[in-house]
C-alpha positions as CSV (number, residue, x, y, z in Angstrom):
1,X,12.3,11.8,31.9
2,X,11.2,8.5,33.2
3,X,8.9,6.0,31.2
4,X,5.7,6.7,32.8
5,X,6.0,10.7,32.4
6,X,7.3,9.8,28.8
7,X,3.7,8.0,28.3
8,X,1.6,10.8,30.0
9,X,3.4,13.2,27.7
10,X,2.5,11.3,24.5
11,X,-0.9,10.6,26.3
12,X,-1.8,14.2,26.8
13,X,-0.8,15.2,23.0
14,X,-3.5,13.0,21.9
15,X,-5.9,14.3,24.4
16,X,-7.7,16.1,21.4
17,X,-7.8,13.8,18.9
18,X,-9.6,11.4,21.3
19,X,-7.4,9.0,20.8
20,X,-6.1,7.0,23.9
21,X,-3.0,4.5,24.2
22,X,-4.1,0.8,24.8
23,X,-7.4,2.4,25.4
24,X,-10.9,0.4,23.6
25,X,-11.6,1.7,20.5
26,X,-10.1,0.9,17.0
27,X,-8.1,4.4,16.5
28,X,-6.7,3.9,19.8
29,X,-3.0,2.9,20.1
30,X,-1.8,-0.4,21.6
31,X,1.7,-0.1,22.3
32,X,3.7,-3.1,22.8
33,X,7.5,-1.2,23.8
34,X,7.4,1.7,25.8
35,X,10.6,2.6,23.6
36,X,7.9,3.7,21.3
37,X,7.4,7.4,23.6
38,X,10.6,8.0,23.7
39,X,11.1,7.3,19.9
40,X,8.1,9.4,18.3
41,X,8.8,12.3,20.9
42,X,12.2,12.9,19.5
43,X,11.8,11.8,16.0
44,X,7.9,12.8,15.1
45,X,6.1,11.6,12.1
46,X,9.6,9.4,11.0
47,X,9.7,7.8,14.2
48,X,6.0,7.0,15.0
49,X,6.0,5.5,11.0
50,X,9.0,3.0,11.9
51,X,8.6,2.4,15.3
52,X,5.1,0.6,13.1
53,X,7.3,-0.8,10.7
54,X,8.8,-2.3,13.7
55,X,5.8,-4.0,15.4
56,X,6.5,-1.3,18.4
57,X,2.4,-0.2,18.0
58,X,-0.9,-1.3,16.2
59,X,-4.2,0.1,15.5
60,X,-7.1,-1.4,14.4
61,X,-7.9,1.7,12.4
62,X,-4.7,3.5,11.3
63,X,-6.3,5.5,8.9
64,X,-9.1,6.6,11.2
65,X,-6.5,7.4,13.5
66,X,-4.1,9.3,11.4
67,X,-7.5,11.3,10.7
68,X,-8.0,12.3,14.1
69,X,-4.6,12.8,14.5
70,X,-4.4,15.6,11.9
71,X,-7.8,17.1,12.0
72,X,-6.3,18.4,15.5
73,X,-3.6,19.4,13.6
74,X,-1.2,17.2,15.6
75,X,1.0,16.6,12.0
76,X,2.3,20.4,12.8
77,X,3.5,19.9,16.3
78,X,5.4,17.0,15.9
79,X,8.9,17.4,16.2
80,X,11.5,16.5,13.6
81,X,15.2,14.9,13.9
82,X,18.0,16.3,13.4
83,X,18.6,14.6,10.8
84,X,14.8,15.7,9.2
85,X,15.9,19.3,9.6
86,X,19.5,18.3,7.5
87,X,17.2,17.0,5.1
88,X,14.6,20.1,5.2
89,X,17.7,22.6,4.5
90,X,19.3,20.7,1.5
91,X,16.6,20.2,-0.5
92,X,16.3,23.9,-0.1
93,X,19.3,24.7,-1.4
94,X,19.6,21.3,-4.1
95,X,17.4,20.5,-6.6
96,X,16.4,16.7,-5.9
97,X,15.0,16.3,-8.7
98,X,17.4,17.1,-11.2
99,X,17.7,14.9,-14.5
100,X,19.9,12.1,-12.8
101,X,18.2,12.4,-9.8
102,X,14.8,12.3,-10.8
103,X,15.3,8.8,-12.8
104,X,16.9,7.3,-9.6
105,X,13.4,8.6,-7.7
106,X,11.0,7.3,-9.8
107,X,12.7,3.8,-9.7
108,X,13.4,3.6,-6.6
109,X,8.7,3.3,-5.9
110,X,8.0,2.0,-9.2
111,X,11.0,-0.5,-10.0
112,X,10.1,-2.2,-7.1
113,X,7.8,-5.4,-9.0
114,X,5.1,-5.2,-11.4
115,X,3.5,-8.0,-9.9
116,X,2.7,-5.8,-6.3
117,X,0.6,-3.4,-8.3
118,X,-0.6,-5.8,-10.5
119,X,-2.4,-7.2,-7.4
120,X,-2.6,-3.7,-5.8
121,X,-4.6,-2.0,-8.8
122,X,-7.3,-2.1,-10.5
123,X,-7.4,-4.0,-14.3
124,X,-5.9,-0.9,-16.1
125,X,-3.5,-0.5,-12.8
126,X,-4.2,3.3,-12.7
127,X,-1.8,4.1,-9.6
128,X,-3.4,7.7,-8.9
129,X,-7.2,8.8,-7.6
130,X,-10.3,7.6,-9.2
131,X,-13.2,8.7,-9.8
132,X,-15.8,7.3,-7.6
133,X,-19.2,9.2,-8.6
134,X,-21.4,6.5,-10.0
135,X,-19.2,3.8,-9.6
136,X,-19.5,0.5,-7.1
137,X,-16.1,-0.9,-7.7
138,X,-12.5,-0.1,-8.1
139,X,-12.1,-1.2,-12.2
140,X,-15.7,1.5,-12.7
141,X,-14.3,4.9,-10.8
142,X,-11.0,4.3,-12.2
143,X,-12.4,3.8,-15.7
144,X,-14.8,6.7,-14.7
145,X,-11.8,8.9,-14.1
146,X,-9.9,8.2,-17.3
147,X,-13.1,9.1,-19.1
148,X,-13.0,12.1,-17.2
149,X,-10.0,13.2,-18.4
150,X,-10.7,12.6,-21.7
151,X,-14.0,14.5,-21.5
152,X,-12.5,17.4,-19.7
153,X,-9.7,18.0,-22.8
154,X,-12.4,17.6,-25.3
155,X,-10.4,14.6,-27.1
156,X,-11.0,13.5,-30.7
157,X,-10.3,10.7,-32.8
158,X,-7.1,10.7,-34.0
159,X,-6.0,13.3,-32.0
160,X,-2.2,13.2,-30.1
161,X,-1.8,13.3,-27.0
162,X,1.6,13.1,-24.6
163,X,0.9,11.6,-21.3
164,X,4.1,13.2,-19.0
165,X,4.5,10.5,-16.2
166,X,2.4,7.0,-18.1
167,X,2.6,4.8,-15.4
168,X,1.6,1.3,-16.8
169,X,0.0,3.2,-19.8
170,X,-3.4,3.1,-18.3
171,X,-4.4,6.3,-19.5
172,X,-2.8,6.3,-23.2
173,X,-4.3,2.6,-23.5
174,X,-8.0,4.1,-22.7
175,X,-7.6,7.4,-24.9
176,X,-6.5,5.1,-27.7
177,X,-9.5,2.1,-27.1
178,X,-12.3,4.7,-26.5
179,X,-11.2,7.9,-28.2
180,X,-9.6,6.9,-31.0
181,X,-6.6,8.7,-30.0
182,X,-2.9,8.5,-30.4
183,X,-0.9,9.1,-27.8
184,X,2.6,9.6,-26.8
185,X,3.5,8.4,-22.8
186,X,6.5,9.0,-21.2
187,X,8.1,7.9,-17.8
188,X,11.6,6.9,-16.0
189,X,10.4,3.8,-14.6
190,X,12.1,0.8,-16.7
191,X,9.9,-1.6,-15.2
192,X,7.1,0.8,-16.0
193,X,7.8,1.3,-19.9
194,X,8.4,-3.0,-20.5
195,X,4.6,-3.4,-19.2
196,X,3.1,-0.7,-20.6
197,X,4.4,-1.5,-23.4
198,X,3.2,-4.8,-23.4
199,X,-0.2,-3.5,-22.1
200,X,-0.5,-1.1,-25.3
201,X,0.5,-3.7,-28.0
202,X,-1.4,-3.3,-31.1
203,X,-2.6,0.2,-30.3
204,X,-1.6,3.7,-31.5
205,X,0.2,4.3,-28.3
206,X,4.2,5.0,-28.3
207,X,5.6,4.7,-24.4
208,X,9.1,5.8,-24.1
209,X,11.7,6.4,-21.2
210,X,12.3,10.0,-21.3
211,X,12.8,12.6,-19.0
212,X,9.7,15.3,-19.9
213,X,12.3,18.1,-20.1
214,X,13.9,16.5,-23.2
215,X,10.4,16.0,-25.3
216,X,10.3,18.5,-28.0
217,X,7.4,17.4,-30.5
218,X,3.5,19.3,-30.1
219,X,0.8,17.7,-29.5
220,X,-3.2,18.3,-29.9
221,X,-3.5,18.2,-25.9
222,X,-1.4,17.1,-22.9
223,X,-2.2,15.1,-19.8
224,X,-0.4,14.4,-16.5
225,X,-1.4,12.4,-13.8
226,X,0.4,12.0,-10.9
227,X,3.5,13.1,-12.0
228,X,3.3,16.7,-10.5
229,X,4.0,15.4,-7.3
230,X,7.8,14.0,-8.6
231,X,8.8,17.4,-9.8
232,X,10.1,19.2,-7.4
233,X,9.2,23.1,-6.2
234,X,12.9,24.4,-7.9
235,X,11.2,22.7,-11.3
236,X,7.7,23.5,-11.7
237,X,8.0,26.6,-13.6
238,X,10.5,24.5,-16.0
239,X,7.5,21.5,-15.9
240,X,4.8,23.7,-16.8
241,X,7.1,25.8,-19.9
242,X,7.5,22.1,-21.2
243,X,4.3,21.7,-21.4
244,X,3.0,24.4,-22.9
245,X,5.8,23.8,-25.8
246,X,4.2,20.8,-26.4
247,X,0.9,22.0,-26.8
248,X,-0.2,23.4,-29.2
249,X,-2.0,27.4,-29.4
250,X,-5.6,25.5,-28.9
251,X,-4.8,22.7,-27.0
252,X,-5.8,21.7,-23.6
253,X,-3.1,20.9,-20.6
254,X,-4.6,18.2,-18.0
255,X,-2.6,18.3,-14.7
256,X,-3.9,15.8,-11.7
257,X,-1.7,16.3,-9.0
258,X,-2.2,16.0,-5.1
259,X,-1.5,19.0,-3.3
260,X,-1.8,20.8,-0.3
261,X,-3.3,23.9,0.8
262,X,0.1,25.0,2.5
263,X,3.4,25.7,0.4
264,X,6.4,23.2,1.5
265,X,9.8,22.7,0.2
266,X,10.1,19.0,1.7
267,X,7.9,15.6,1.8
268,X,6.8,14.2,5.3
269,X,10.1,12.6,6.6
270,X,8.7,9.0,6.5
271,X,7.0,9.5,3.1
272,X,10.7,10.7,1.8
273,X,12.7,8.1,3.1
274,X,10.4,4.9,2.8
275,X,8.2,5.6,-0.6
276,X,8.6,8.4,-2.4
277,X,12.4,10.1,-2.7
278,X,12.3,13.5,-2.7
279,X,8.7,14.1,-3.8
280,X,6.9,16.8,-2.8
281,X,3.2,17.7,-2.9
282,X,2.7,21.6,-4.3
283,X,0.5,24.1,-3.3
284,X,-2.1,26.0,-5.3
285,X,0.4,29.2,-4.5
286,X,3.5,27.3,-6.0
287,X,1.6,26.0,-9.2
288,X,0.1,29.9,-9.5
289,X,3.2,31.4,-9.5
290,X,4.7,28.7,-11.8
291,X,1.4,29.0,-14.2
292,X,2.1,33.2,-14.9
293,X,2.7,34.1,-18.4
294,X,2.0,30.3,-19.4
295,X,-0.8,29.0,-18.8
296,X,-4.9,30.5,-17.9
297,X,-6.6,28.3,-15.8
298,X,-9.7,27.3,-17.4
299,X,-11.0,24.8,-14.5
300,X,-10.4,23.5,-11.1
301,X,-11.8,20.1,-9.5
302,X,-11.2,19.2,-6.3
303,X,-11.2,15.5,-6.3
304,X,-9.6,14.8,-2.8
305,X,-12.3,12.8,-0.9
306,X,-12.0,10.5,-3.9
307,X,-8.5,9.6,-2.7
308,X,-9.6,8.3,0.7
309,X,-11.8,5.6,-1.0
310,X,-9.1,5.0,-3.5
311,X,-6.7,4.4,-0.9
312,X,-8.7,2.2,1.5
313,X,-9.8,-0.5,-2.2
314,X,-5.9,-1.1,-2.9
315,X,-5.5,-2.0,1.1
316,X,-7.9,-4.2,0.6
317,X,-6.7,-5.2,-2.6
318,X,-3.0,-5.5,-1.2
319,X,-3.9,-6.8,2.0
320,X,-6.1,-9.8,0.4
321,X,-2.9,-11.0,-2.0
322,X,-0.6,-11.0,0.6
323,X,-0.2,-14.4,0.6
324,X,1.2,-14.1,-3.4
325,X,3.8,-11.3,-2.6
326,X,5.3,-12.7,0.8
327,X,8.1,-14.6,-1.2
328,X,9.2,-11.3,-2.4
329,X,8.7,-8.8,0.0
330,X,8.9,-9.3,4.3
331,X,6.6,-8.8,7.0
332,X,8.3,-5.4,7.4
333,X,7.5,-4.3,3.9
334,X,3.8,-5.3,4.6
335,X,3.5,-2.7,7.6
336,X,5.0,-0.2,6.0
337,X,3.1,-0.3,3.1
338,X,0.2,-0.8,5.0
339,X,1.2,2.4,6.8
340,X,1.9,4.2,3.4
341,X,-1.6,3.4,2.3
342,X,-3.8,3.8,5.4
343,X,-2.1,6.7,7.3
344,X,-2.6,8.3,3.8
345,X,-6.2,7.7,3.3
346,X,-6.5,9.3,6.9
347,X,-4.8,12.2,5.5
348,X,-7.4,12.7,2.2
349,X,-10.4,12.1,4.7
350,X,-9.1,14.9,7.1
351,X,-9.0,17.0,4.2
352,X,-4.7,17.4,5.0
353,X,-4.0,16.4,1.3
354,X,-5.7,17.7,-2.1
355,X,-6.4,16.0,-5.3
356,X,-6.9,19.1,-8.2
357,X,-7.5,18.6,-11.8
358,X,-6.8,21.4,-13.2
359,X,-7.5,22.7,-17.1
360,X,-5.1,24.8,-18.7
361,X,-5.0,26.4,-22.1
362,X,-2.2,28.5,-23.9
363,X,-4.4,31.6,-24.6
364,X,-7.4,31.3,-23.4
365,X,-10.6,29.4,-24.7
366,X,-12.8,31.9,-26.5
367,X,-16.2,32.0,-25.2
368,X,-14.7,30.2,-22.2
369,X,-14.6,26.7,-21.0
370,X,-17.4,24.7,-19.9
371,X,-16.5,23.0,-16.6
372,X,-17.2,18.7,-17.1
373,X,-18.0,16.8,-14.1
């Protein structure tokens, strides 16, 4: 197929999202090598994410394009590589995130330098949705949505908590300062665990590097944030049996995950290979199934159009300290984490990605639970 029919052919896909190549407004694509047609129509959502990385295309307005782009459902039409589908059909039949596995995944997103999300985050570099009701800044709805979480499992002084997957200890910090509680965080980020550490000095807050299959103490409640999202569809029963031995009969479970309203088995190619290895977003179907003769589900919040304003502050964030991270990361890195961060904004406004907080008790609450907003 010549160039010019390769361009009408990626021109007429976009027909219905209204966006137009090298056309006037700021979703529109400006593509500076036609290489670029050929590249996304035989490679999909991989190729149209590198051939950016690249400098092949720009768009003043990524995520607003990436929004249009799926609310006409384009993200199901694109095709895949071949070498995509090879990566579809093992992680069918392997578990990717296996013990050994899942410690190479976690560093290979987090490890990468404390000082990027130091300058990415907000104070208590909570790398996961806030919380923006009420809030006019970044440090308020992610303090908001620590609070939240806290409110939502009914925690009391000197109560212990395990947070499964502790980032930077923002949450176990924030349960210990307000609550009074003491909390237990685990993660198999090395880089993660020196600053949290550091972070949590002084406080009743214990941060190990531990895989959450190999934690056997109870606790008063549990909590995991962003973590979901790392374990993998073979795992979730095993994830959700772990945590429920950790809680105890009257506890509460807190799980904030992003989801999707479809069940998968793989992660967006380009999301896969770039940032996160292996993870996969579940469904409300998988965690369901996973949940039976476990857990009852107590509450559900969707938190999703939260996400896209999350997303958009640590562009801005990012974006604005560039100029301290270019001796440690290239011009390439910067698209594709601009990429990363925008084209998944999009995907929270278009309402293609979930945020759920869900509540989960062992038995039941008597007299049910009251729903905390």
């Amino acid at each position: 197929m010549k160039a010019e029919q390769l361009q009408q052919h990626v021109a007429t896909i976009l027909a219905p999202t209204g966006v137009q190549l090298n056309g006037p407004n700021p979703w529109d694509l400006q593509v500076h090598n036609p290489q670029f047609y050929p590249r996304v129509l035989s490679q999909g959502t991989l190729g149209l994410g590198e051939s950016y990385m690249d400098g092949w295309w720009d768009c003043d307005q990524l995520d607003q394009f990436i929004f249009r782009a799926l609310r006409a459902d384009l993200y199901h039409a694109a095709r895949l590589s071949w070498k995509s589908k090879l990566e579809i059909l093992f992680t069918r039949v392997l578990n990717r995130q296996a013990r050994g596995r899942a410690a190479r995944n976690a560093q290979h997103h987090y490890d990468i330098g404390n000082q990027l999300y130091q300058l990415m985050l907000d104070e208590r570099m909570v790398y996961s949705c806030a919380y923006w009701k009420n809030a006019a800044d970044l440090n308020q709805a992610q303090e908001n949505k620590l609070d939240l979480v806290c409110r939502k499992i009914n925690l009391q002084p000197g109560q212990r908590v395990l947070d499964i997957g502790c980032g930077w200890g923002s949450f176990a910090r924030f349960a210990a300062e307000r609550y009074g509680a003491q909390v237990v965080g685990i993660t198999l980020a090395r880089e993660q665990v020196k600053l949290a550490r550091e972070r949590c000095l002084g406080l009743p807050v214990e941060i190990r590097l531990q895989d959450y299959r190999d934690v056997r103490e109870q606790f008063d409640h549990v909590v995991s944030i962003g973590m979901a999202e790392h374990v993998g569809h073979r795992n979730y029963r095993t994830y959700l049996q772990t945590a429920a031995r950790c809680l105890k009969d009257d506890g509460l479970f807190l799980l904030h995950t992003i989801g999707m309203a479809y069940s998968r088995t793989s992660a967006d190619p380009f999301i896969h290979k770039y940032i996160f290895p292996h993870c996969l977003l579940p469904s409300m179907k998988q965690l369901s199934a996973a949940m039976e003769h476990v857990f009852v589900l107590e509450d559900c919040h969707n938190l999703s159009v939260h996400y896209d304003t999350t997303l958009r502050a640590w562009f801005h964030n990012f974006d604005r300290q560039w100029e301290q991270l270019r001796d440690a990361y290239d011009e390439r890195f910067y698209r594709m984490w601009k990429y990363y961060l925008l084209s998944s904004a999009g995907a929270f406004r278009a309402r293609h990605n979930q945020v759920w907080q869900l509540v989960l008790s062992k038995k039941g609450v008597l007299g049910g639970y009251e729903s905390v907003r």
